[in-house]
C-alpha angles and dihedrals in degrees: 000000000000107000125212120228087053091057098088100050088037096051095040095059085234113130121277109259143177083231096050104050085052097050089036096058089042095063095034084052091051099046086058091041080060104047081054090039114031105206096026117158113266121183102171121074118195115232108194110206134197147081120296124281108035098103112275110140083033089058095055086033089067095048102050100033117181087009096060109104117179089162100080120131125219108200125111098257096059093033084112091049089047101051087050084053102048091045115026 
């Protein structure tokens, strides 16, 4: 049985830590708070670190499905696009 909370730190290649697995299962928690309540507040913001090629973008991709984008510009003409993007 794969638990949860250890999920975040066992999938990132980053060590395994008390502070992890909390922060981990908070923003897991509030990704979830917001599919069932659109808008819901949301203070934590998840920063994935490592070098490239251990699954980062694979890892968020398999949780939001459909919903995953890792193709959004930045720059001030598609800021419109983007936002649609970002929020629906």
């Amino acid at each position: 049985m794969i638990r949860i909370a250890s999920r975040p730190t066992g999938s990132s290649g980053k060590g395994d830590s008390e502070y992890a697995r909390a922060v981990g299962l908070r923003w897991l928690i509030s990704a979830v708070a917001r599919i069932f309540n659109p808008g819901a507040k949301a203070d934590c913001c998840l920063i994935l670190e490592g070098p490239q090629g251990i699954r980062k973008s694979t890892a968020l991709r398999t949780l939001a499905g459909e919903f995953f984008t890792d193709e959004c510009q930045t720059s001030v003409a598609r800021m419109p696009q983007c936002k649609h993007e970002v929020y629906g």
